[in-house]
C-alpha positions, 0 to 999 in steps of 0.5 A: 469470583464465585461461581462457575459463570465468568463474569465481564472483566474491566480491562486495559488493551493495547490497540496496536498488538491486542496486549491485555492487562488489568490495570491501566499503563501508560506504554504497552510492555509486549509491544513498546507502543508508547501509547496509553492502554485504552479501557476495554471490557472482556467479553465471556468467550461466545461458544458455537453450538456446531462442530465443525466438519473434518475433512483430508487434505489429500481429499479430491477437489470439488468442481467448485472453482478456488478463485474467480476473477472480479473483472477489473484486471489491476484488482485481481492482480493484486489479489493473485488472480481473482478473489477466493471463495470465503476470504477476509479482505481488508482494504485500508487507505487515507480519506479521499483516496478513493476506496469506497469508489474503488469498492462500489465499481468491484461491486458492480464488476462482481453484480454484473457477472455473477449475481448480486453484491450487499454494499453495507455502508454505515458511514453515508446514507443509500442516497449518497452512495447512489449518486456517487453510482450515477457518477462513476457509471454502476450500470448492475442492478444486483449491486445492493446498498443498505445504511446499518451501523449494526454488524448483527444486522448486516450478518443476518440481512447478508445470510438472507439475501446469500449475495456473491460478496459482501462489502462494508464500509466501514469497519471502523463506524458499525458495532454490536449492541453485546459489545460495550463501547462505543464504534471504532474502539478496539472491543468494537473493532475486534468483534465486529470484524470477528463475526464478519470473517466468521461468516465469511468462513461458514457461508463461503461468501468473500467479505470486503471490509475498508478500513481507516488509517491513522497519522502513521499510515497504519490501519486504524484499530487493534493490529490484530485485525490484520492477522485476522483477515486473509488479505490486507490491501493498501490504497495510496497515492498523491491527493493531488495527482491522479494515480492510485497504487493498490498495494498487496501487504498481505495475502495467504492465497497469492504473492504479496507486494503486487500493485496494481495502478489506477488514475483517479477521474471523474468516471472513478477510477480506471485501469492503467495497463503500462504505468512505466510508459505513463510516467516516462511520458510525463517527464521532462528529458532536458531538466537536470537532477532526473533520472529513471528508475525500474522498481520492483512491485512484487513480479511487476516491473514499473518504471518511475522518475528520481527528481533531485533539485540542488540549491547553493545557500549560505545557511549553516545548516542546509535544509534536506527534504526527501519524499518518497524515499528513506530519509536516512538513504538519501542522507548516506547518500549524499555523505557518499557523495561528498566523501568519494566525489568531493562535491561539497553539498554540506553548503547546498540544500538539497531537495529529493522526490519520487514523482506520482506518489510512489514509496520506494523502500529498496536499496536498489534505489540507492544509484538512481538518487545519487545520479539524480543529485550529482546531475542537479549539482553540475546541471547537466541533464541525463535524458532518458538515462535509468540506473538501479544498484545499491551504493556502499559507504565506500562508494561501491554499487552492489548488484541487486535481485532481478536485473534482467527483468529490470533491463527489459522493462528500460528497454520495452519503452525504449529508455537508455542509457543503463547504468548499472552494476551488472554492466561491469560499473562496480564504482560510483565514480564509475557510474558518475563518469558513465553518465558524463557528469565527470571529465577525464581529469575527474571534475565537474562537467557543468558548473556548479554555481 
């Protein structure tokens, strides 16, 4: 290459972890992602014409507070108190899920107490965003839409109007003229989001960015986008039901893993302040395979319902269908259960749900689901019973962290019996004959069809 100038450099990028080679490969060799290389272009790099300002980082503070709260109180939960002064917050979530909705009522929250909000859309027109307004009740007049797709655009219009936050939806549909590609491509995405939380950074006002989600559930575009930004936030749920999770996977200014619940209606989304009380109201105490579970999000206690259904069948293979839970769990599971219960599932399928939606990822699950399954299985119901404990493979339950806040939050809505591992039940024949689904001579207290 002659010359001191650098000039633009085909490449091939990975967009999962940002792994650049100059020739093109079907797998990503940094990262094993097994898909192809896509076509990327480097840019020279851009060289700011400011020095930035050294300051201590014993210096006094400022008045300036370091965080203000939105308004909506599952919201800023999530987000450790409120949002911080400069932050880059991605916000990812299936379609129709409600994350624009969600946006446009923390705009108004926002517009309402502290001054105006640009709401950049490049995805609807202003008039389409208007009538969803109308819908959910924005009652602001500082809550500001505009229809660019071009991120220099909504930068300069943002440093203009200087607004107390500003909200694009989506980074996936603007672009940069400067940027070869076309929007939604990982160069667009990158440097998109780029000059975003570059400004963000300099003016000190927040930027809100949603993101789209790919089959996997991950957020569409390089994974470096989610290094870039200070928070990632998730929005999940059942598209069938009403309740909606936003769920803290990253957060550099506040505890991660927080939740906050929602019920999708159509005045948009509202607040769920007891969502265990929610779920146990909801439940039927006199169905067998159902049994209460206190979760842990975060420091956030939350009551679920583990619903199990056992089916005898003739099949030699018997179907297994889990939602919500590790598949793989749920099959030691019932490998437990058979081995050191002798309950013959390998001739019954079996069917496990965590009801409203909800993922569950701690082992501490383990002791519910077997409860909820032995309990299908000899059709006897539990009632108001919840558990929690991690189940060994030599049928052992194992304590797990915080049962003391687990505890409370049964007996806040008056749930009960517990069974547990700190309650001196260290076996899962134990726990099973706790629950009565075994007799003194160990056999089954219902039949099992």
């Amino acid at each position: 290459m002659k010359g001191s100038g650098r000039t633009m450099e085909l490449s091939y990028c990975c967009e999962q972890c940002g792994y650049r080679s100059g020739k093109w490969m079907g797998f990503c060799p940094q990262c094993r992602a097994q898909q192809a290389l896509a076509l990327d272009s480097e840019q020279p790099p851009r060289r700011s014409s400011t020095t930035g300002t050294v300051v201590s980082a014993t210096a006094e503070r400022t008045s300036e507070r370091d965080r203000y709260p939105i308004g909506i109180g599952e919201f800023d939960r999530v987000l450790g108190g409120g949002i911080v002064h400069g932050a880059a917050i991605l916000i990812g979530g299936e379609p129709g899920i409600g994350k624009s909705t969600l946006l446009l009522q923390v705009a108004d929250s926002i517009a309402g107490a502290s001054g105006s909000v640009l709401m950049a859309t490049a995805e609807e027109s202003t008039q389409q965003v208007q009538m969803r307004s109308r819908r959910i009740g924005v009652r602001s007049d500082g809550v500001l839409l505009v229809s660019l797709n071009d991120v220099d655009d909504i930068v300069g219009l943002a440093a203009d109007l200087k607004p107390s936050a500003v909200i694009v939806d989506s980074i996936q549909t603007i672009s940069s003229v400067e940027v070869p590609g076309s929007a939604g491509g990982t160069s667009q995405v990158r440097e998109s989001a780029g000059r975003l939380i570059e400004f963000a950074k300099r003016s000190g006002i927040p930027v809100m960015l949603v993101g789209h989600v790919t089959k996997d559930g991950s957020i569409a575009g390089p994974r470096t986008l989610e290094h870039m930004v200070d928070v990632v936030l998730y929005l999940e749920g059942d598209l069938d039901r009403g309740l909606r999770f936003l769920r803290g996977v990253k957060n550099r200014y506040g505890s991660v893993n927080e939740v906050g619940v929602f019920d999708m209606t159509q005045a948009g989304l509202t607040e769920v302040a007891d969502p265990s009380g929610l779920m146990v109201a909801q439940r039927n105490e006199t169905a067998p395979g159902t049994v209460l579970f206190p979760m842990l999000e975060g420091r956030r206690p939350l009551v679920i319902e583990i619903q199990a259904l056992v089916v005898q069948t003739e099949v030699p293979q018997p179907r297994r269908a889990v939602n919500g839970l590790p598949s793989a769990r749920v099959h030691q599971i019932l490998g437990v259960l058979e081995r050191h219960l002798a309950i013959p599932l390998r001739r019954h399928e079996v069917y496990v749900s965590v009801m409203g939606g909800i993922k569950v990822s701690e082992p501490a699950a383990d002791l519910p689901t077997a409860l909820a399954i032995a309990s299908a299985y000899f059709k006897v119901a539990l009632h108001r019973t919840a558990a929690w404990g991690e189940l060994g493979l030599t049928g052992d339950v194992r304590p797990v962290p915080r049962p003391g806040v687990r505890r409370s939050e049964v007996e806040r809505i008056a749930a009960g019996p517990i069974i547990s591992p700190d309650a001196g039940m260290g076996r899962l024949m134990e726990a099973i004959s706790a629950a009565g689904l075994l007799d003194d001579q160990h056999g089954a207290a219902g039949d099992s069809g």
